[in-house]
N, C-alpha and C positions, 0 to 999 in steps of 0.2 A: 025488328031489324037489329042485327047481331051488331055489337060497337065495331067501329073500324077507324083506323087509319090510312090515310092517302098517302104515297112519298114518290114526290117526283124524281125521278132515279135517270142517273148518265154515271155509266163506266167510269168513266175520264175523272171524275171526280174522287180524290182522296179521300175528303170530307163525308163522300156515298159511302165508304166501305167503313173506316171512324164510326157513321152514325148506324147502319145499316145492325149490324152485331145487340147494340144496346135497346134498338126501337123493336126486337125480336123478343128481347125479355121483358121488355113493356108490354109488347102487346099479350103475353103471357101469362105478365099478373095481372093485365085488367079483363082478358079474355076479351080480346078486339083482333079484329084481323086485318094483317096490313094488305093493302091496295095498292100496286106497282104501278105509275103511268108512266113509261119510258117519253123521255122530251131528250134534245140536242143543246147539249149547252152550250155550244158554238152559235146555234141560232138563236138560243136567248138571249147569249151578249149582244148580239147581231141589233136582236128587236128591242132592246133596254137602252141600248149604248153602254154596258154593264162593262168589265175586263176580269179575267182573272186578277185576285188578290194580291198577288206577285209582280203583276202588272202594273196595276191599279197602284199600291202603293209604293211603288218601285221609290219614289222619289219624297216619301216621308221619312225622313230620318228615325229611325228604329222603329217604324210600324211592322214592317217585315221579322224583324228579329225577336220582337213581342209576340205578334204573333207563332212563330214556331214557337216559344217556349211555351205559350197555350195548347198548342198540338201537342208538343211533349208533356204536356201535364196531363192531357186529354187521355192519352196513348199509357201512362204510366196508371193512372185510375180503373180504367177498365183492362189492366192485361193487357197490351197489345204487342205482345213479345216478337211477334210474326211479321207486324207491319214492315215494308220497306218502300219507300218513293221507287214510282216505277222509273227505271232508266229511262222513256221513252218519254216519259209528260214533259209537256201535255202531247198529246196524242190526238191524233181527227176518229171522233169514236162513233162516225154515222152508221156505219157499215153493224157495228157490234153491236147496235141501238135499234138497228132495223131487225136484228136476230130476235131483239129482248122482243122486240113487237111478236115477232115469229112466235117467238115462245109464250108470248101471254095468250095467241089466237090458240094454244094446244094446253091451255091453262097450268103452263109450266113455267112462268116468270121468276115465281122467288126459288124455284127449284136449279132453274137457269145461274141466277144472281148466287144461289148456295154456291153453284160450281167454278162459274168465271170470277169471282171478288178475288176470291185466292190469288189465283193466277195471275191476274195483274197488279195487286197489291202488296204479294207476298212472294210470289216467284220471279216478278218483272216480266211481265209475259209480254213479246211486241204486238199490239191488236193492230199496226199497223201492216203488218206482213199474211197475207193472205193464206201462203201456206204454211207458217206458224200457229194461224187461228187453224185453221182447218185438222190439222196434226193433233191439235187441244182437243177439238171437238169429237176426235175420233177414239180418243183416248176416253171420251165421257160415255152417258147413257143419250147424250144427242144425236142424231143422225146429222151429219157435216152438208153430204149432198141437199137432204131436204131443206136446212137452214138456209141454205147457198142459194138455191133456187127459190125460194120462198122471199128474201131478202128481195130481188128481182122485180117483184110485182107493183105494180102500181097502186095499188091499195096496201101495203106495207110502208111505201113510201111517202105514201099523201099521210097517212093517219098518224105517224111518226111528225108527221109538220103538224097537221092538225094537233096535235097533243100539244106541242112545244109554244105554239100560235095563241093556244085553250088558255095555257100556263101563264104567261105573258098577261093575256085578259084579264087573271083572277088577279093579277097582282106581284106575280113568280118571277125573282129575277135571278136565281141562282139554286144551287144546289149544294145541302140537300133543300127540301121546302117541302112541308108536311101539310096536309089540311086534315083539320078535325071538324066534322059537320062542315060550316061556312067561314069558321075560321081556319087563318094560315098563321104556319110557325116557320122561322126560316133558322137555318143552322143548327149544329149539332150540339151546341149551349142550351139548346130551348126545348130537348129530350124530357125535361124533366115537367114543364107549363104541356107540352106534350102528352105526358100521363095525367098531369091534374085533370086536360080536357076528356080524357078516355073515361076515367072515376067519372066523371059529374056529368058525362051522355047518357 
């Protein structure tokens, strides 16, 4: 059995597109393949009682402000010249999460995740605007109508819960959140305990 990595992945998430880049050259030099499961981080918080971080510490004095300059340090270590906060976050990113589902059923997920991280992280793309996503997708190698309608199904929809529900169970309260075999890594700090597990599977 080939090594791999799991990563629970939501658009919405800065932190996805930050970790997403660096866990590509891990998986690289360990010769592991990562494993996309699309989950709703709106439902996680939901089933945690979890909040975004911004949220969450809203009311600790300099928690919030430490942490950006962690970001920015994140940001300045690996290149991230490109990066920009999307004007839109946070964002309701169920719609764009049912796609990524779409896209792993046509075994095009990190092909998917190749094309839209950009665009929302780096272009500001609204994924709230239906004919903005749609005008993206048209512009890509994806078919817009098929994703649209595919989005639609009730097995796109259930399995996208089921995932988010799975995640929850193992222990998942946020994104990113990795599992190597039966252990989980949370956060884009932990890239590196990340690889150690890759090496010694």
């Amino acid at each position: 059995m080939p090594r791999a990595v799991e990563f629970l992945f939501d658009f919405v998430s800065p932190n996805a597109y930050l970790a997403y880049y660096p866990l590509k050259d891990i998986a690289a030099r360990c010769g592991a393949e990562i494993n996309i499961t699309p989950v709703f981080l709106g439902g996680m918080h939901k089933l945690t009682g979890n909040a975004p971080p911004f949220i969450r510490d809203a009311g600790v004095k300099g928690k919030n402000a430490y942490a950006m300059l962690e970001m920015e340090r994140f940001i300045a270590r690996h290149g991230f010249d490109k990066f920009r906060m999307n004007p839109h976050f946070p964002f309701n990113s169920i719609q764009v999460q049912r796609m990524l589902v779409a896209a792993e059923d046509m075994g095009r997920a990190l092909e998917f995740i190749d094309f839209l991280l950009p665009q929302i992280w780096e272009q500001g793309a609204d994924m709230t605007d239906p004919d903005a996503v749609t005008a993206l997708l048209a512009a890509s190698e994806f078919n817009a109508q098929e994703l649209s309608e595919k989005i639609q199904s009730p097995e796109v929809k259930q399995r996208l819960a089921d995932n988010t529900a799975g995640a929850v169970e193992r222990g998942a309260f946020g994104i990113p959140t990795f599992f190597v075999g039966g252990e989980m890594y949370f956060g884009k700090d932990r890239l590196a305990q990340v690889e150690d597990a890759l090496d010694a599977s």
